[in-house]
N, C-alpha and C positions, 0 to 999 in steps of 0.2 A: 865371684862370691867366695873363692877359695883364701884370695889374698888378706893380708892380715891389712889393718887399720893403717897401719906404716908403710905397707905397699901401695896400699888404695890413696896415703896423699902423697906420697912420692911419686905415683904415674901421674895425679892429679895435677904436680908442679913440674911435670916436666916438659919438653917440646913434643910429645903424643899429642897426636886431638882427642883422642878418648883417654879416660872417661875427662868426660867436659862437663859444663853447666845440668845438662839434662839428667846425667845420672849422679850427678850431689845433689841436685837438689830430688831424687827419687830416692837417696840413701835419707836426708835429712827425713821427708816426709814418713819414711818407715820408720827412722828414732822416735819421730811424735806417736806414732799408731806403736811402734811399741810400749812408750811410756804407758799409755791408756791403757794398755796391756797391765802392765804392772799395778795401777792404781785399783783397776779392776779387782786385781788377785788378792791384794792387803784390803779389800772391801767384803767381798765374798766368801760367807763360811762365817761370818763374825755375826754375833747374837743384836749388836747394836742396830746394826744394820740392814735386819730379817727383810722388813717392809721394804725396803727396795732391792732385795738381793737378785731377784729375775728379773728384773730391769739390767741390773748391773751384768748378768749373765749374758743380758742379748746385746750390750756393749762390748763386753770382752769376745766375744762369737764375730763384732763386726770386724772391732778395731785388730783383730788374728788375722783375718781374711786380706783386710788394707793392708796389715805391714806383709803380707804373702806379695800380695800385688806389687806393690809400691817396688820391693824388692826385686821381680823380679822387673818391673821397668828401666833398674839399675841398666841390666843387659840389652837391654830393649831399646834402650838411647842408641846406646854401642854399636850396636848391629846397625841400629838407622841411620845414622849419622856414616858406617861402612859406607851403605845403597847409596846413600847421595854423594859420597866421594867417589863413588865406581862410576856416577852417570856422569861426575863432568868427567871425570878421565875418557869420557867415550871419543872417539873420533869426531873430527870437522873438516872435514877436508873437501869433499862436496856438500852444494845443497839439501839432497840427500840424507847425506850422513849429519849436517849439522840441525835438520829436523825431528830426526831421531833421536839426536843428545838433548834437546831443547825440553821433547817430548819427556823424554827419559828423567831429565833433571826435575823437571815440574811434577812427575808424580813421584818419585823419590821425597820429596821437599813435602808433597800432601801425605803421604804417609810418617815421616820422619814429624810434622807436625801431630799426629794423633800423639805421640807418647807425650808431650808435655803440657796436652790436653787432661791426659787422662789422669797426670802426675796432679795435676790442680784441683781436678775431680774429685779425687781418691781424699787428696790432703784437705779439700773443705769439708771432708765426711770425718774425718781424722777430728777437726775443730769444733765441728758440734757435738760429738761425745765428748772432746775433753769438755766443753763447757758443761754439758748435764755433770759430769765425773765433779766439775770444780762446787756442784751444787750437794749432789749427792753420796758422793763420793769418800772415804776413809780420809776424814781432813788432815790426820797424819801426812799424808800423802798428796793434800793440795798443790803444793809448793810444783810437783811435778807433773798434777794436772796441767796445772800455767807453764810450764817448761813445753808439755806435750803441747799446745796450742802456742808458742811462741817458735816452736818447729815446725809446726804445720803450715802455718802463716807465713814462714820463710820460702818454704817449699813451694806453696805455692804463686807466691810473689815471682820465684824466678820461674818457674814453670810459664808464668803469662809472659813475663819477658822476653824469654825463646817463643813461645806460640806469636805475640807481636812480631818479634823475626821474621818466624821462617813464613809469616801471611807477607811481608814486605817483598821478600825475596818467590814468592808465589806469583805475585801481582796477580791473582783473581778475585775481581771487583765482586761477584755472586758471594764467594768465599769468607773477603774481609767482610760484608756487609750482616751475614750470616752469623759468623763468627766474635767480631766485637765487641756485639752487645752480651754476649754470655763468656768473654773473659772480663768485660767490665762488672759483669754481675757476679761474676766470683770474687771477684777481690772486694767488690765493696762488701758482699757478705761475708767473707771469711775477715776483714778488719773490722769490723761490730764484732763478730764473734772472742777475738782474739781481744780486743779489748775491755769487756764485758768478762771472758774469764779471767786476765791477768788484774781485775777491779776484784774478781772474789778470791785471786789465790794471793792478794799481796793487802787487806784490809788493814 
């Protein structure tokens, strides 16, 4: 978080593995919860807009919270994607020792997948305030409702991408069976969402 914007894509283009997909797409899903942010504040306090202003307040309260999150998932990739490089580096040399790397890899890998679960999570909460925002919202400021829900949308497109992964590289059948129906259910609803608000920010 210290690195400037020009650091953060020059490690991103480099031969590091971090920061990788998981934590772009946790930075993009925070530009969208912050945009919300912003549309929020040019809504709030204005006379035009009295009758929905505490509405508008319990959006800017969410969408602070998400880009907090989202944020710090940034690191949270980082770190996880460390754990699973540390468990293959483990020894195999006996039986033994390569049921213990086996073990080690498989939860590393189950844990490593919560964060771009939660990245998808976060960014489809992200997408249904920008959509109330593109209804409600300071229409000066539409243009960047639709921005905050064309980020979210992105976010969490690859966020399911890597959760797809890392269930491949899991192989638990309970896991996938569990799990695919609620990353198929986020994306089908965050694309309604996302197209529904870029239909009222681009009329």
């Amino acid at each position: 978080m210290e690195w400037s914007v020009k650091e953060f894509l020059d490690r991103t283009a480099s031969d590091e593995p971090t920061p990788g997909g998981g934590s772009v797409a946790a930075l993009v899903g925070a530009l969208g919860a912050a945009l919300g942010c912003m549309v929020c504040r040019f809504t709030v306090g204005k006379k035009k807009f009295k009758d929905v202003e505490e509405e508008v307040k319990g959006i800017l309260e969410r969408c602070e919270k998400l880009r907090e999150e989202l944020r710090g998932l940034i690191q949270a990739d980082i770190d996880a994607y460390q754990k699973v490089s540390a468990a293959y580096a483990m020894p195999r040399k006996t039986p033994e020792e390569k049921e213990a790397r086996s073990k080690a890899i498989k939860e590393a890998l189950k844990e490593a997948l919560e964060i771009p679960m939660k990245v998808a999570e976060d960014s489809l909460e992200v997408l249904r305030h920008a959509r109330r925002l593109a209804e409600i919202g300071n229409p000066n400021l539409i243009g960047d409702a639709g921005c905050a829900a064309a980020f979210a949308l992105a976010a969490l497109e690859a966020a399911c991408v890597l959760a797809k992964g890392n269930l491949s590289w899991i192989k638990d059948e309970e896991l996938t069976k569990q799990l695919s129906p609620k990353i198929e259910s986020l994306q089908s609803e965050a694309r309604k969402l996302c197209e529904e608000t870029l239909k009222l920010a681009t009329p």
